[in-house]
C-alpha positions, 0 to 999 in steps of 0.5 A, a space after each residue: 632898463 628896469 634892472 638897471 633902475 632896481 639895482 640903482 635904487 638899491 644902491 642910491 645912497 651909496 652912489 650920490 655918495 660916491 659922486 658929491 664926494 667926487 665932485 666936491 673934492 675937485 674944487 671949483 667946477 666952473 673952472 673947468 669950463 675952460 678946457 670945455 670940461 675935458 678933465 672931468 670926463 676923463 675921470 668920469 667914464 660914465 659923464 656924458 654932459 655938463 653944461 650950466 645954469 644961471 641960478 638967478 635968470 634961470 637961462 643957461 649960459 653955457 653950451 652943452 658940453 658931451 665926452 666926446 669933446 662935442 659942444 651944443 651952442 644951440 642949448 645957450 640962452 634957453 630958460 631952464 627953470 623947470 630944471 631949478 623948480 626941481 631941485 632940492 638940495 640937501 641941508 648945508 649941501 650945495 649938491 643936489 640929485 635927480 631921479 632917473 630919466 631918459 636925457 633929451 640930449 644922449 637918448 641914454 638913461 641918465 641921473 643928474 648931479 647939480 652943484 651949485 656954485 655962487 650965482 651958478 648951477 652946474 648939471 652933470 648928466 651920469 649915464 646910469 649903466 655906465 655908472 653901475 658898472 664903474 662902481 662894479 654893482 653889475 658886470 658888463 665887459 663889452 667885447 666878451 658881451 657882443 660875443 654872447 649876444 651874437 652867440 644867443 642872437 644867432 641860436 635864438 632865430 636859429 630855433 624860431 627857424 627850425 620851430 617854423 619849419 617844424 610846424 609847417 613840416 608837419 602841416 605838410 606832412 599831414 596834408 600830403 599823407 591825407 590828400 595825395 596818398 589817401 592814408 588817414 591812421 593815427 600815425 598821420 593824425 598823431 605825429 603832425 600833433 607831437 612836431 607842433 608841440 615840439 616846435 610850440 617847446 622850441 618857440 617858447 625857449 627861442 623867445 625866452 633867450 632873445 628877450 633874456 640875452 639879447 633885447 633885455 640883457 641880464 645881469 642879476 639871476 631871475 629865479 622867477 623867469 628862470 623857473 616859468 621857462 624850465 617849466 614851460 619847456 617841460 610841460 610842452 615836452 610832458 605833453 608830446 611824450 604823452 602823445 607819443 605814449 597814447 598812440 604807442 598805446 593804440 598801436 600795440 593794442 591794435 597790432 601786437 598787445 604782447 608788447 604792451 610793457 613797452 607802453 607802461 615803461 613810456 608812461 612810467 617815465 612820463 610820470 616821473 618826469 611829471 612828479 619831478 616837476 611837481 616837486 621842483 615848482 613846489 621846492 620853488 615856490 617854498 622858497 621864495 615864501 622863505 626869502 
């Protein structure tokens, strides 16, 4: 919701625009109170509620009239002068618009266009992602995006699965290797260390996808999220490669010192690893002192 606003905000003047051109160009509005308002939703994708206002008595007159030729008896004859209190109409404009807020009536994220009209006030409530999508200022194809979100949905519990069971695998292992068989080695010490940090990685990835794809779906590129996940994720795996780099270290000073060339190819890659993550977080951050 909090993108949604942004890319509104960003683009206010040109929607109110759009929608008081709009409306105004369909004539007297009241009229269409007789087909219960059915052309005006048929324009308007994103209209999800009319309904209007005696401007002197401040007491609606109308029910409340939905897209989905639904109507709300039990709104009329409720004063609404909080609602009149609130408008301010622009200089030899009879149209005037609302912030953004969460409709009582669709529970959607809404703004309201008011249009006055003699003694009377009309209120069309915009379902706000509906309207950015219809202007095209973000993308949103529904069938192509309940496929991705069942997809992210799928592989994101997937991997909080697979985290779990490394963890608890680990923790098994551990125990089994140290209560029941007696060994107690770095293997046994080490390796329970490196799963825990992998599925810690795993976790982190899981959580991020669910919360970008899936609960707060994505429409703009966050270069700030994007980079705290890659480095997050690399920084776990940084610190279990150097986990296994440590106990490869003891375990060939211990059993076969001839092969400690094999150790330094481990760390050296760790290195570079770690130098090209170092060089991307400063890239990064360079550039968005540059922007």
């Amino acid at each position: 919701m909090k993108e949604y606003l942004e890319v509104y905000f960003q683009n206010q003047e040109k929607i109110e625009n759009f929608l008081q051109e709009s409306l105004l160009k369909l004539g007297e509005l009241k009229r269409l109170r007789e087909q219960n308002f059915k052309e005006i939703f048929s324009m308007f994708p994103s209209l999800e509620l009319v309904y209007i206002i005696n401007k002197d008595t401040k007491l609606q007159i109308s029910p409340n009239f939905y897209k989905n030729n639904s109507i709300d008896k039990s709104a009329q004859n409720i004063s609404r002068e909080y609602l009149i209190s609130k408008l301010h109409f622009k200089e030899n404009s009879s149209v005037a618009f609302s912030t953004p807020y969460v409709s009582s009536a669709t529970r959607n994220s809404c703004v309201t266009v008011s249009v006055k009209e003699g003694n009377y006030i009309l209120f069309f409530d915009f379902k706000i992602e509906s309207l950015l999508e219809r202007l095209n200022l973000i993308e949103l194809n529904k069938p192509f995006h309940t496929v991705t979100k069942t997809f992210y949905t799928i592989a994101g519990y997937s991997m909080f699965l697979l985290s779990i069971f490394m963890v608890c695998y680990s923790m098994y292992d551990f125990i089994h290797s140290f209560m029941v068989k007696g060994i107690f080695n770095l293997d046994t010490i080490f390796k329970p260390i490196i799963a825990l940090t992998l599925g810690v990685a795993i976790f982190d990835l899981a959580k991020t996808i669910l919360e970008q794809e899936v609960y707060f779906k994505s429409y703009s590129k966050n270069s700030k999220v994007e980079t705290k996940m890659i480095t997050k994720f690399l920084i776990s795996i940084i610190i279990a490669l150097s986990i296994e780099a440590l106990m490869v270290v003891f375990k060939i000073a211990i059993n076969d010192y001839d092969k400690m060339i094999n150790a330094l190819y481990l760390i050296t890659g760790i290195s570079l690893i770690l130098i090209a993550l170092s060089i991307f977080i400063y890239l990064t951050k360079k550039n968005k002192h540059l922007i």
